[in-house]
C-alpha positions, -999 to 999 in steps of 0.1 A, spaced: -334 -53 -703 -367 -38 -703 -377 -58 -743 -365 -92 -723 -387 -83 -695 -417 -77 -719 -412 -105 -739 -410 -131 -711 -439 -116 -691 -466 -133 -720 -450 -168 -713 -472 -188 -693 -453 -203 -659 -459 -228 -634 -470 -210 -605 -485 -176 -602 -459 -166 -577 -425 -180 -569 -408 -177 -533 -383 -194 -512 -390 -217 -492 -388 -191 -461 -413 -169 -484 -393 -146 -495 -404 -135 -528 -382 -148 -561 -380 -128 -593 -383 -144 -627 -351 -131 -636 -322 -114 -616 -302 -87 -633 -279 -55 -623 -316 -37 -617 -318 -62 -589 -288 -45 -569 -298 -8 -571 -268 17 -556 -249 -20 -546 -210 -14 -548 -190 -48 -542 -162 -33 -530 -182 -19 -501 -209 -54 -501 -183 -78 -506 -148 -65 -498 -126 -95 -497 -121 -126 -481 -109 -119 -449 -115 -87 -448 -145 -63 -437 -173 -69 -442 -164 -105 -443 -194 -116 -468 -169 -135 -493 -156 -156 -459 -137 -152 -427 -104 -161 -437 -79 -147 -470 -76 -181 -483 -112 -202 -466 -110 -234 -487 -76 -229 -503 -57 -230 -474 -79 -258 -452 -112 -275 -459 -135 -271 -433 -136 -298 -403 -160 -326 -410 -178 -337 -382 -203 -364 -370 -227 -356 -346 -228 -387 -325 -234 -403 -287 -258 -429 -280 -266 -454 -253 -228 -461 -230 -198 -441 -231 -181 -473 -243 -204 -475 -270 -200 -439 -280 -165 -442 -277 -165 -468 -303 -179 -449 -330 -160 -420 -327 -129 -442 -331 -148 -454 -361 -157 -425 -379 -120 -412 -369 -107 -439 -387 -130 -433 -415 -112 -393 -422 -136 -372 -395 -118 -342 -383 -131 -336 -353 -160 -350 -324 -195 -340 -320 -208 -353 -288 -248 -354 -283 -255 -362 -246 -288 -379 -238 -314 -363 -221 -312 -366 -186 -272 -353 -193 -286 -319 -208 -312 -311 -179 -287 -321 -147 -302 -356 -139 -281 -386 -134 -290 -420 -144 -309 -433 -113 -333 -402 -113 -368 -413 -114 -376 -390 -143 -345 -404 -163 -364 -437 -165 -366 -446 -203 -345 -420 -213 -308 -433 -201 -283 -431 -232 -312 -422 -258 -309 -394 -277 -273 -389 -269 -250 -407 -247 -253 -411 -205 -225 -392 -190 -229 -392 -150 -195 -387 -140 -156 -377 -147 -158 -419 -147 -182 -418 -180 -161 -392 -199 -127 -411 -193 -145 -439 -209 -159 -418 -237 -132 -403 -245 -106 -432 -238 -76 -434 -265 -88 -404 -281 -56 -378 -279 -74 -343 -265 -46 -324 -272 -50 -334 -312 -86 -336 -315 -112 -308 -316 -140 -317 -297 -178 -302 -302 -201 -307 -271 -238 -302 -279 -245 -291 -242 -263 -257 -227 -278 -260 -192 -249 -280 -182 -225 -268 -201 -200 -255 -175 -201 -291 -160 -194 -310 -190 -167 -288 -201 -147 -294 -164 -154 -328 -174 -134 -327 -207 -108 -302 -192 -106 -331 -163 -99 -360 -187 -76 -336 -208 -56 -330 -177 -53 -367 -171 -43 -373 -206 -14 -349 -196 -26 -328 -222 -15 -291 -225 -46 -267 -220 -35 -242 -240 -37 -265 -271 -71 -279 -257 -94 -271 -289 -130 -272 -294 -166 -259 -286 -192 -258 -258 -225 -251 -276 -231 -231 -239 -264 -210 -260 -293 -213 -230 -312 -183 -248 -322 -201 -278 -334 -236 -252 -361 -206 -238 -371 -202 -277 -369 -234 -292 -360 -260 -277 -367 -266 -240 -334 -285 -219 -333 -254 -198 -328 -262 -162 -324 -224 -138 -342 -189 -143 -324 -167 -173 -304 -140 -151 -289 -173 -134 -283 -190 -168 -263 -158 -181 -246 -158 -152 -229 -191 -154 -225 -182 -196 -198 -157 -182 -184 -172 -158 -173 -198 -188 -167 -164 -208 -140 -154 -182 -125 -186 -173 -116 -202 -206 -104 -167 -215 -71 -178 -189 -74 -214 -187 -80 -224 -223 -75 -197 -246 -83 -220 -278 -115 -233 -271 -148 -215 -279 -170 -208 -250 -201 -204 -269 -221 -217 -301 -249 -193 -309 -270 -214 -319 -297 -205 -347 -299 -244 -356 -328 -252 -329 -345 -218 -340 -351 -232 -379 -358 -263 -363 -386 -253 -345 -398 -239 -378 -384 -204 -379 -380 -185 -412 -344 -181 -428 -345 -145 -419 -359 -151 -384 -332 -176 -378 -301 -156 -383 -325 -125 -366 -328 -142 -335 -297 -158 -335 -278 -125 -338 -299 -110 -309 -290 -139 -290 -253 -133 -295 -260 -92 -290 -275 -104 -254 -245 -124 -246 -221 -101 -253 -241 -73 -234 -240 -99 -205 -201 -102 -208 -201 -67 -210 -217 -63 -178 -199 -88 -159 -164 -68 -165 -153 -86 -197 -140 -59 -223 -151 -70 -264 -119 -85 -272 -110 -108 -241 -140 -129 -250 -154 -119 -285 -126 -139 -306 -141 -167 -290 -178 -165 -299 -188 -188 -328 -221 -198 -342 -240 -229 -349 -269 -224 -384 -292 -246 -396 -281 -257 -435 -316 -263 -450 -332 -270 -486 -335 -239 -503 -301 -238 -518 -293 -200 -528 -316 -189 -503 -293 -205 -479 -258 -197 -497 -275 -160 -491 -284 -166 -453 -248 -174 -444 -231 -145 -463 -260 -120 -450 -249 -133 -414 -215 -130 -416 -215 -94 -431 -245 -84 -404 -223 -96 -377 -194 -81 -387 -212 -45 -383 -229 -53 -351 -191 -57 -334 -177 -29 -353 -206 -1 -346 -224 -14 -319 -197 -24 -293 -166 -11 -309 -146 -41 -312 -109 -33 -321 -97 -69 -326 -105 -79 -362 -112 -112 -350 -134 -100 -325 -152 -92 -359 -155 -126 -376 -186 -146 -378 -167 -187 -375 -195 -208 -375 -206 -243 -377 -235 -259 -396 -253 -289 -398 -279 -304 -423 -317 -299 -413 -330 -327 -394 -362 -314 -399 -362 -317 -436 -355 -356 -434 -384 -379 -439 -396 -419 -428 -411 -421 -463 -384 -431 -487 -358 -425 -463 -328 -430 -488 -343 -394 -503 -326 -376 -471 -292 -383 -490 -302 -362 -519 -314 -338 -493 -286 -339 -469 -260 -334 -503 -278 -304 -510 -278 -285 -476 -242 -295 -470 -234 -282 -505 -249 -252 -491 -232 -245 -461 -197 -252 -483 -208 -227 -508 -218 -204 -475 -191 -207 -461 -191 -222 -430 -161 -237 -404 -171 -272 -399 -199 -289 -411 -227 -321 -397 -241 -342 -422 -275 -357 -410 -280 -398 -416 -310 -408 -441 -322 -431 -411 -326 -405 -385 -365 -398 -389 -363 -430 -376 -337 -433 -354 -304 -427 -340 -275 -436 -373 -267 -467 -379 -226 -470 -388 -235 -479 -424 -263 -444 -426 -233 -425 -411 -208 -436 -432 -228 -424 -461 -229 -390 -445 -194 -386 -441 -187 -391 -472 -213 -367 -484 -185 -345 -474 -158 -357 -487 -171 -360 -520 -183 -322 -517 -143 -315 -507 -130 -336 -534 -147 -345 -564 -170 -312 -572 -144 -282 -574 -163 -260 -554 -134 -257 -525 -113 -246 -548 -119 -213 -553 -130 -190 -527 -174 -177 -525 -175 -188 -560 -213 -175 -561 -200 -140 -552 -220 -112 -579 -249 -136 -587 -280 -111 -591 -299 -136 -571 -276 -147 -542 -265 -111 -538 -303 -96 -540 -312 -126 -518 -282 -119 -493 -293 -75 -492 -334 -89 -485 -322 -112 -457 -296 -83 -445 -324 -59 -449 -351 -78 -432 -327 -94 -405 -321 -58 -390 -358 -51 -384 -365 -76 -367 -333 -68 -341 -348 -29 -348 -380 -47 -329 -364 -65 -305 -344 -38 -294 -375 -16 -290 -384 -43 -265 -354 -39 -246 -337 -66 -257 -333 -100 -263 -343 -111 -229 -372 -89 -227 -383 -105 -259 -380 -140 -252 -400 -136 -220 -428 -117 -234 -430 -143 -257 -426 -124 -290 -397 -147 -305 -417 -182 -301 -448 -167 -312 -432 -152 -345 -415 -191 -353 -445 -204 -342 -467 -184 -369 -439 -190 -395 -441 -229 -387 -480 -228 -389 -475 -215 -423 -452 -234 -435 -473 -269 -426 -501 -248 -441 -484 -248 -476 -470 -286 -473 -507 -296 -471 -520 -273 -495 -495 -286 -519 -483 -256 -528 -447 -268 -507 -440 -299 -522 -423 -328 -497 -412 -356 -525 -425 -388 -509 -447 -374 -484 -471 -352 -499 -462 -360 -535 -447 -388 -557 -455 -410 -527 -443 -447 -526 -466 -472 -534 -453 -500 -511 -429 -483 -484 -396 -500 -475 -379 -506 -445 -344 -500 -438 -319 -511 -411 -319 -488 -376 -308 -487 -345 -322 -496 -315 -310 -493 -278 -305 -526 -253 -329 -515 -221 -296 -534 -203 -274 -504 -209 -300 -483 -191 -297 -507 -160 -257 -509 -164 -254 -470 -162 -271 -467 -131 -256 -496 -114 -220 -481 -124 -233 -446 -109 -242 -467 -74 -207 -487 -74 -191 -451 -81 -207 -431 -53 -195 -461 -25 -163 -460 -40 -154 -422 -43 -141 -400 -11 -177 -388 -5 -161 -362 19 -141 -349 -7 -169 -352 -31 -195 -330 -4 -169 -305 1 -164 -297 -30 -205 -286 -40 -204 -269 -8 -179 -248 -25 -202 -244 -55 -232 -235 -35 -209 -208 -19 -197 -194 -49 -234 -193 -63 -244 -177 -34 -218 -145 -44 -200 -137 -73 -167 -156 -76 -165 -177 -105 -181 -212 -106 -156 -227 -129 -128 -237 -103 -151 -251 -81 -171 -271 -105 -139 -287 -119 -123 -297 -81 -160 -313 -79 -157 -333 -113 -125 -344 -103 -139 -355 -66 -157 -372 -88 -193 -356 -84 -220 -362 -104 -234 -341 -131 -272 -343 -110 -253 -337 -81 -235 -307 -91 -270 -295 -112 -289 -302 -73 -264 -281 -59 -269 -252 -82 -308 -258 -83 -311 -250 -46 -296 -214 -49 -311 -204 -86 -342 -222 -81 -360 -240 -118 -369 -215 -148 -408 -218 -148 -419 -208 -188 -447 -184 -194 -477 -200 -217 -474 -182 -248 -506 -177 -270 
């Protein structure tokens, strides 16, 4: 090994040093002197079994592909409605609801801040009137239903479990996920509405009552998506994301909850970027990082209190205005990824949205990114097919490795919490995105069509675009619904919110009788804003 080593180091290469696109360092060559003391029967294990690197589940793949999703809302609930029964009937799996913006920080429609911003980036829901319409011959009971939601999480989830229930659904078979991860809107991503302690509180309180009242949904997505987003690292994404979901389940811990009443219901939500092997490695270093965390740390008995199920989606970050038909290439690649990772279900990003929301056409063409990946390349067939590469499992041990000092650091702080309000976890993705821009203009990151092999002429393609007389129908739907509910009904029922806030019962109950008095989601947020008060973030330099 040593002669190859010697003879290759006099040939001349491109670069003088070679890294991922996180920075990790890349060898020239990967061999068994990459993997000093590693024993796969104690790295790997196999699939289904501890440590869980080679996937969740004995058969992953074999036994059922993962669920294809869309991630999709815009504008009405009618209109959103329609292309979920679209993409349904083009072989999706399962709904991935985006809610506009006023939806994820408690404002209805008719708020003056909601001006311009009504059914957006996601689609207006105001009222158990909305989500009938939304999700209006879709069966509940037969489809698994994602809801990209945090600060009002608990409120859109009464509003699914309130449509289910006039579906005549059965609850028990009610499956799906709440996203419900308000940590990682401190870090990254901002649609936070009450202080953190508050936050956590209503994260259990969903932690407890799905537990009894639907036992098949997940109550959380911890979500390390947003983190890479906002320009975190590979390593720093599934860092933070882990101490996220170390804080939660602390939080559970405290509120009464033993590990494995809520921990089989934990999943996670990752960002599927670029850097191919560097990601297959991220996913597997997650899984098997996880697994020990449950086991040593809280001393979870339930083997499935264990598993790390998670969902990924392509990086929107990664998809470029210039030559926009490139982010196909780029989206096949990241959800190749993800497959090869192993993940649960799977998002593929439109090549239109650096411009916009999808067209039907761009989506189309996303879905079946998938099902080409599924059917025509082989690699569901057999189960971590990369498993004993000397680079995906060196690159797995160096995320591992570097993963746990970070969480090593955090814990030092006293936690997650502590961390995100002395602002140590934004200012370490905000270096790693200053670094990152640094290299895409130095060149030494290439971005084909933006900072290289640029267009000469740029095209334009077909997008989107949102009718301002949707914004006006929302709200004037919201007016006719408020004259025509039982307003006493409606008033008693976020009384009995504010009085639960006020102690310690469990919001849930009360937040589905108001959903079903037909409350609004603003109303319900106003309700709750007057007892928590409004998370004020510290500047962080």
């Amino acid at each position: 090994m040593s002669d190859i080593k010697s003879k290759s180091s006099s040939t001349a290469e491109r670069r003088a040093k070679f890294s991922t696109l996180s920075g990790l360092p890349v060898e020239r060559l990967y061999t068994q002197e990459s993997l000093p003391n590693w024993d796969p029967e104690e790295a790997l294990g196999y699939p289904g079994e501890f440590p869980y690197a080679r996937g969740i589940y004995p058969t992953m793949y074999r036994g059922r592909l993962w669920t294809m999703r869309q991630y999709a809302g815009f504008g009405s609930a009618a209109e959103s409605n329609k292309r979920y029964r679209y993409l349904l009937s083009k072989g999706q799996m399962g709904l991935s609801v985006a809610f506009d913006l006023p939806t994820q920080i408690g404002m209805d429609s008719d708020h003056p801040l909601a001006l311009g911003e009504v059914g957006k980036v996601g689609v207006a829901i105001d009222s158990l009137e909305d989500m009938e319409v939304l999700f209006d011959q879709i069966p509940l009971e037969r489809v698994s239903t994602s809801m990209t939601i945090n600060a009002t999480a608990a409120i859109l989830l009464c509003l699914y479990v309130a449509v289910a229930k006039k579906q005549g659904a059965d609850l028990k078979k009610i499956s799906g996920t709440i996203q419900n991860d308000i940590l990682k809107e401190y870090i990254a991503r901002g649609t936070y509405i009450y202080p953190v302690q508050h936050a956590m509180r209503i994260v259990t309180d969903i932690f407890a009552w799905c537990r009894d009242s639907l036992p098949k949904w997940n109550t959380i997505s911890i979500s390390g998506y947003h983190i890479r987003e906002a320009g975190s690292t590979a390593v720093q994404e599934i860092a933070f994301t882990l101490a996220d979901g170390i804080a939660y389940v602390e939080a559970a811990l405290r509120a009464g909850l033993s590990i494995d009443e809520f921990a089989p219901q934990l999943s996670f939500f990752f960002n599927a970027h670029n850097d191919l092997l560097e990601e297959v490695a991220k996913f597997r270093a997650a899984r098997r990082l996880w697994a020990k965390i449950m086991r040593d740390r809280f001393h979870a008995q339930d083997a499935r209190s264990l598993l790390l199920r998670f969902h990924a989606q392509t990086a929107g970050s990664s998809l470029t205005a210039q030559q926009p038909e490139n982010n196909i290439i780029r989206v096949a690649i990241q959800a190749l990824a993800a497959v090869l990772g192993g993940c649960q279900s799977l998002h593929t990003n439109s090549m239109d949205e650096a411009l916009a929301l999808p067209t039907e056409e761009a989506a189309l063409i996303a879905l079946r990114t998938q099902q080409i990946i599924a059917n025509e390349t082989g690699v569901a067939n057999t189960i971590d097919p990369v498993a004993g590469s000397y680079a995906v499992e060196a690159l797995t041990n160096q995320i591992e490795d570097r993963a746990k000092i970070y969480l090593e650091k955090i814990d030092a702080m006293g936690g997650m919490i502590k961390a995100i309000e002395a602002g140590f976890v934004q200012s370490e993705i905000q270096r790693a995105a200053y670094e990152f821009q640094r290299a895409v203009e130095s060149k030494d990151q290439i971005v084909v069509g933006v900072n290289d092999f640029a267009a000469s002429e740029e095209r334009t393609i077909p997008t989107l675009r949102m009718d301002a007389e949707i914004e006006r129908d929302q709200v004037e739907r919201l007016e006719a619904l408020r004259v025509r509910r039982d307003s006493s009904k409606a008033a008693t029922a976020l009384a009995e919110i504010e009085r639960r806030a006020r102690g310690t019962e469990n919001l849930l109950p009360a937040i589905l009788a108001a959903v079903e008095a037909y409350a609004s989601v603003g109303e319900i947020s106003d309700t709750l804003r007057r007892v928590y008060g409004e998370y004020q973030e510290s500047v962080v330099i």
